[in-house]
C-alpha positions in Angstrom: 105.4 132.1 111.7 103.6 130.3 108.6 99.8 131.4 109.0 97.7 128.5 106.6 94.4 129.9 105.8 91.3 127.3 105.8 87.3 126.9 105.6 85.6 125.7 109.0 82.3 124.3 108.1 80.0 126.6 110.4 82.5 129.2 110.7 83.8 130.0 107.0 87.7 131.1 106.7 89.7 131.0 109.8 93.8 131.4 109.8 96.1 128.7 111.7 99.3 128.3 112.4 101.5 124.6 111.3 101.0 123.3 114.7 97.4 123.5 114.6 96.9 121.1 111.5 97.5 117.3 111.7 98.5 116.2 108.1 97.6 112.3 107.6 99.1 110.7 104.8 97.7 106.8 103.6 101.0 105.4 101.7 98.8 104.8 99.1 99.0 107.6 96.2 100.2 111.3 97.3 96.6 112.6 98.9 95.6 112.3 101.9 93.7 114.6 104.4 94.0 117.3 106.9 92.3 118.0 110.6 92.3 121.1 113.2 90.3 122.0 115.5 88.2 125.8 114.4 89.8 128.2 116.7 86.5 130.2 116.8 83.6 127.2 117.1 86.2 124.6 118.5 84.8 121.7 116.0 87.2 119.3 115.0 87.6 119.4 110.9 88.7 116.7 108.6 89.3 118.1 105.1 90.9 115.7 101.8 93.8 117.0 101.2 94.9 117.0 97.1 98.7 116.2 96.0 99.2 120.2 95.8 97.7 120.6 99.5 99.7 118.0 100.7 102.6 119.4 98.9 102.1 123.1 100.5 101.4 121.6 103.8 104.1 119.6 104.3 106.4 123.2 102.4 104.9 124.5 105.6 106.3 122.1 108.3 103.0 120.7 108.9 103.4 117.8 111.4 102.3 114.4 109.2 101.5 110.6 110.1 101.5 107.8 107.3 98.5 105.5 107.9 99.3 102.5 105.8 95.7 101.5 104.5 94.8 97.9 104.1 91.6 96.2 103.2 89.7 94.4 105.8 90.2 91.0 106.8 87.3 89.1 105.1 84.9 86.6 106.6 86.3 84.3 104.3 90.2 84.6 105.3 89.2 84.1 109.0 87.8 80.7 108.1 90.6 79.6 106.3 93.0 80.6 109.4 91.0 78.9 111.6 90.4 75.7 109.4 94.7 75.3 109.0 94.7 75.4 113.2 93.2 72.5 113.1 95.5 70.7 111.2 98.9 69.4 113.1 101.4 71.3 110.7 99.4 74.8 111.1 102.8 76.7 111.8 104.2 75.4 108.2 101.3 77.4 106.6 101.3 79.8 108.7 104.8 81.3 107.9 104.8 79.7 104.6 106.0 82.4 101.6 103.2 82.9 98.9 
């Protein structure tokens, strides 16, 4: 068994096994970050995780999750959609290509 050593905020090192670290990756880049929960204060951690963390992580058989990041919907786009539902051919722009 693969034991990853680690820093708990209040506690200092602690030692965990693969299961016990949720890898989460964004799509975007090769960084990402890390969580577990301390084994001895039983706080949840979120830690960034570099390229060469991620790299030894997933070496590891750390259990991962791609989040695909995308910016938020702005104030402005809402408008827009809402303005073309008025209109009678609002489907044509809807699933128009850009």
């Amino acid at each position: 068994m693969t034991t990853i050593r680690t820093t708990c905020e209040g506690c200092g090192d602690v030692e965990l096994s693969t299961s016990d670290i949720a890898l989460e990756l964004t799509g975007v880049g090769e960084a990402g970050s890390y969580r577990f929960v301390c084994p001895t204060c039983s706080g949840v951690q979120i830690r960034p995780a570099t390229p060469r963390v991620v790299s030894i992580l997933l070496a590891t058989g750390v259990n991962y999750e791609i989040t695909l990041a995308a910016p938020p919907i702005t104030e402005a786009e809402v408008d827009t959609f809402v303005s073309l539902l008025d209109e009678d051919d609002w489907m044509n722009h809807l699933t128009a290509k850009s």
